[in-house]
C-alpha positions as CSV (number, residue, x, y, z in Angstrom):
1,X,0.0,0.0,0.0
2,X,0.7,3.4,-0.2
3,X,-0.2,6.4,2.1
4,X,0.4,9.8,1.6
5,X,0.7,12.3,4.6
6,X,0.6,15.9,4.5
7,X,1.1,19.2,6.6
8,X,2.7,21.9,7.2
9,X,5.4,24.0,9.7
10,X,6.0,27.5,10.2
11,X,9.9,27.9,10.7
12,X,11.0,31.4,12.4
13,X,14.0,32.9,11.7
14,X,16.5,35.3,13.8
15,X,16.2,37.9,11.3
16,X,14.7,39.1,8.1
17,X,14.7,36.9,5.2
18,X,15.6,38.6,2.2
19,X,16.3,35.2,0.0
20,X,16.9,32.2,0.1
21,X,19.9,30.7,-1.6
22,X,20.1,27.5,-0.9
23,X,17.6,24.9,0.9
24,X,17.4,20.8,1.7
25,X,14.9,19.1,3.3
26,X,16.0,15.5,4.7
27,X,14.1,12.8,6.6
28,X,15.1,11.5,9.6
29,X,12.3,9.0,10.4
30,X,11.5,5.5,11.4
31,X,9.1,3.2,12.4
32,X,8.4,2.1,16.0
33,X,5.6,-0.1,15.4
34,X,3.3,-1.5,12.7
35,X,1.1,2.1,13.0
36,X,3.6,4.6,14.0
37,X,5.9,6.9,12.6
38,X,8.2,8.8,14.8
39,X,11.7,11.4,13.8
40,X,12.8,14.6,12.7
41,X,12.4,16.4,8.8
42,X,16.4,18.4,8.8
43,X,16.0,21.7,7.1
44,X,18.9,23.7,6.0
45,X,20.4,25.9,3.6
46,X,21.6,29.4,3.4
47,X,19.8,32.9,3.3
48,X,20.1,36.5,2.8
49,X,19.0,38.8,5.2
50,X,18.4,41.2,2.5
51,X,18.1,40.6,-1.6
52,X,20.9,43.1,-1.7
53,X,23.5,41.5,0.6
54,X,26.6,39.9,-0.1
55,X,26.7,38.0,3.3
56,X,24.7,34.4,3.1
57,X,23.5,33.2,6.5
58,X,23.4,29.5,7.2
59,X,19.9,27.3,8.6
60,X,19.4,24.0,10.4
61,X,16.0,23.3,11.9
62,X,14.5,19.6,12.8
63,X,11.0,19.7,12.2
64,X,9.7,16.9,14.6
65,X,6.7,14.5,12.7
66,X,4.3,12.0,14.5
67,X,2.3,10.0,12.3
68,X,-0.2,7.4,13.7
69,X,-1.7,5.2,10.8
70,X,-4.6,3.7,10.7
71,X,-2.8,0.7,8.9
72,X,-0.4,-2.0,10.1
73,X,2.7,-1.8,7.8
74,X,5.2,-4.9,7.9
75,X,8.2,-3.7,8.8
76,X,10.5,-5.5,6.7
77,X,9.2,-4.1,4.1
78,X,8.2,-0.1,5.2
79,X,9.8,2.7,3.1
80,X,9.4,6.8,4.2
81,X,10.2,9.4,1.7
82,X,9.3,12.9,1.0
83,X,7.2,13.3,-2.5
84,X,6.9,17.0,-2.5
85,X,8.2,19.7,-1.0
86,X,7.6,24.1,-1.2
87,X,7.9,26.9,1.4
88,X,6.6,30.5,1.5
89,X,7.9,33.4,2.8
90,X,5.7,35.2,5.8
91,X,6.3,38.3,7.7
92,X,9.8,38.8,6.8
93,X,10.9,36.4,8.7
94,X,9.3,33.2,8.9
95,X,9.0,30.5,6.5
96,X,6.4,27.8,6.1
97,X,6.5,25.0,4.8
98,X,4.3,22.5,2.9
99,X,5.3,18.8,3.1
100,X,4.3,15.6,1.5
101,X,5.5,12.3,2.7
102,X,4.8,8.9,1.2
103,X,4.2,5.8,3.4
104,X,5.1,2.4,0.9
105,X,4.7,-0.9,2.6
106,X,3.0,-4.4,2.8
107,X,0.0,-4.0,5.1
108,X,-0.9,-6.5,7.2
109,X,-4.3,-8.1,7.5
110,X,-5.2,-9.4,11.0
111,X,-6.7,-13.0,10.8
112,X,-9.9,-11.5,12.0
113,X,-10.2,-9.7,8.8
114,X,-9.2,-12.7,6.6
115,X,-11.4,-14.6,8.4
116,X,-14.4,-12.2,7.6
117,X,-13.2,-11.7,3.9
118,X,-13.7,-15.4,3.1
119,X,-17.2,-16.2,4.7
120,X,-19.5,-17.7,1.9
121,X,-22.5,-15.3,1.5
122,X,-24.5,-12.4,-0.8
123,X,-24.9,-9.0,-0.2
124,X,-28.5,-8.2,-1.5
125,X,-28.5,-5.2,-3.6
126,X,-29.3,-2.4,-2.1
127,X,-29.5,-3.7,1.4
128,X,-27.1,-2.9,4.4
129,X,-24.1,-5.3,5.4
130,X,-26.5,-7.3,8.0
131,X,-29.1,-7.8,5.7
132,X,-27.9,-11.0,3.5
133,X,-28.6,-14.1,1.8
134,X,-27.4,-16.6,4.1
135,X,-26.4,-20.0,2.7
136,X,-26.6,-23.1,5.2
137,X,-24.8,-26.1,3.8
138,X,-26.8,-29.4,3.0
139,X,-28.2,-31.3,6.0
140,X,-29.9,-34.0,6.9
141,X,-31.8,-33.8,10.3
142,X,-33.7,-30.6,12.1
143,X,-31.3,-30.3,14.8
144,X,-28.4,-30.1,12.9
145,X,-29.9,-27.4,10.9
146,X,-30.2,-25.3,13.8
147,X,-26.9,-25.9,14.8
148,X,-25.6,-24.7,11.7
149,X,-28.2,-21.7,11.9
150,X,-26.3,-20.7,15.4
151,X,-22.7,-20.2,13.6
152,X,-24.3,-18.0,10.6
153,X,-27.1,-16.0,11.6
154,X,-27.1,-12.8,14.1
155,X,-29.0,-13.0,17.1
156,X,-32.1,-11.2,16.2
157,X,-32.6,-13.5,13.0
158,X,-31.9,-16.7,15.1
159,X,-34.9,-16.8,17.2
160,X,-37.3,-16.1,14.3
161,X,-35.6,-18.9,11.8
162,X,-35.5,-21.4,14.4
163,X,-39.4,-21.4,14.8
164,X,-39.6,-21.4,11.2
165,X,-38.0,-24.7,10.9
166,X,-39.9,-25.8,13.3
167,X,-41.8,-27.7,10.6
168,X,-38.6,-29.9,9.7
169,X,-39.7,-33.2,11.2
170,X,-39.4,-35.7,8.1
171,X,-36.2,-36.7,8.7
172,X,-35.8,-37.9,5.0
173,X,-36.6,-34.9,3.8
174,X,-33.0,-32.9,2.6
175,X,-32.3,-29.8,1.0
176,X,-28.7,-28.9,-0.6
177,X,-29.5,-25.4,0.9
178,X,-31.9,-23.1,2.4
179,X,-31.5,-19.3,1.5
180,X,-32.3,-17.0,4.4
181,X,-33.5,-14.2,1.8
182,X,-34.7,-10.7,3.3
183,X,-37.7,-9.3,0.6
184,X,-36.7,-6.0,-1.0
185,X,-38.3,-3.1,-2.4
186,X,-40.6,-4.2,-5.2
187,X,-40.5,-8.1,-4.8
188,X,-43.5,-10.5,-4.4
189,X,-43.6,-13.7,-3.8
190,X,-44.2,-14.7,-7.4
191,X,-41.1,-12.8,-8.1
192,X,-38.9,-14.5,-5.5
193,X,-40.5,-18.1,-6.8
194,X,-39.5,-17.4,-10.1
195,X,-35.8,-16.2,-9.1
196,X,-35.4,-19.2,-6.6
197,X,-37.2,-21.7,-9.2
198,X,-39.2,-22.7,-6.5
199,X,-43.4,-23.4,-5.6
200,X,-45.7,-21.9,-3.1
201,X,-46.5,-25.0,-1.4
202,X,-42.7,-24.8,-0.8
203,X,-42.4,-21.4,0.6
204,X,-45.7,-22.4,3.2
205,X,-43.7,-25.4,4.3
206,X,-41.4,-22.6,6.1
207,X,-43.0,-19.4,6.0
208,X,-46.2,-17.4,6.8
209,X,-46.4,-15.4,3.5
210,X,-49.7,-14.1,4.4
211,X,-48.2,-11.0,5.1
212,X,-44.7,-9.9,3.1
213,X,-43.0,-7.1,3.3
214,X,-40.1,-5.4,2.8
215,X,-37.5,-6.8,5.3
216,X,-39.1,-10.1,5.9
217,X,-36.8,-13.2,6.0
218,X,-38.1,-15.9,4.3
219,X,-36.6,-19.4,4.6
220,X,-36.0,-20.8,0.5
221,X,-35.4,-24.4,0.6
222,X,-33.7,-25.2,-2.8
223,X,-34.1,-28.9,-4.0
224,X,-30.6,-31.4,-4.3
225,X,-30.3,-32.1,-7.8
């Protein structure tokens, strides 16, 4: 990845500045963690007090930087450098500076993260991250349906799924997956048969679609082929 950090520092001199002649800006900076940046920007060059004089003065300011990102950087791999670089002149004798620095590195994922980034399921279009598609692998008994139900679904949706399987007693009766789907703006239930290739008689086996609206959860079972 790469980060770019800006800001500025307002540098005042002993005396007037008139010109500058010469100026360097070096970095001084390292790591002290994943997240943090800690050092010193070296200014220095040489100035005139006035545009006229012969005499050329000389500078050295460090210009302390803390950076806290929001990132983990691996270490091994962490770069700092300065991308861009200008100063004004203010009141005669101060100088400001505008500074860009460039973070490069290899950021590192926690396993929480990864973990997340691979689970199996559907964002509905349109809907928020909580409201899903769930998918619940094949099973074969009632009870083990709900066990599976307790890894995948949040705590508000539990309760409400596990009375609608309730009606899971045939124990020879499997599915190769049931679709927790959440209805959306402009659906019906003829819609959602047609998209899930399903039946009515189907959607009563698990449901109460007497009453469908937007945000319901219906329980799809979708036939082993």
């Amino acid at each position: 990845m790469k980060k770019k950090v800006s800001f500025n520092k307002k540098i005042d001199f002993p005396t007037m500045i008139g010109e500058i002649c010469e100026i360097t800006l070096e970095p001084d900076l390292k790591f002290i963690d994943e997240s943090n940046i800690e050092g010193n920007l070296l200014l220095s060059g040489k100035y005139k007090m006035t545009e006229a004089s012969r005499l050329e003065e000389d500078f050295n300011y460090q210009i302390p930087v803390e950076i806290a990102l929001t990132e983990k950087i691996d270490l091994n791999t962490s770069n700092i450098e300065i991308s861009d670089f200008y100063y004004e002149i203010e009141e005669e004798s101060s100088m400001i500076c505008y500074i860009e620095l460039t973070v490069d590195g290899l950021e590192i994922i926690d396993d929480n993260e990864e973990e997340n980034a691979t689970i199996d399921d559907r964002e509905c279009d349109g809907d928020s991250v909580l409201e899903k598609e769930i998918e619940i692998p094949i099973l074969e008994k009632t009870n083990e349906i709900e066990e599976e139900v307790e890894e995948v679904v949040d705590n508000d949706t539990r309760e409400n799924i596990n009375s609608l399987f309730s009606n899971l007693n045939d124990e020879n009766e499997t599915y190769g997956t049931f679709i927790v789907y959440i209805v959306r703006q402009n659906e019906t239930i003829n819609s959602i048969i047609e998209k899930y290739n399903t039946t009515i008689e189907e959607l009563e086996k698990y449901n109460d679609i007497k009453d469908v609206n937007i945000g319901t959860k219906l329980i799809i079972p979708l036939v082993n082929e």
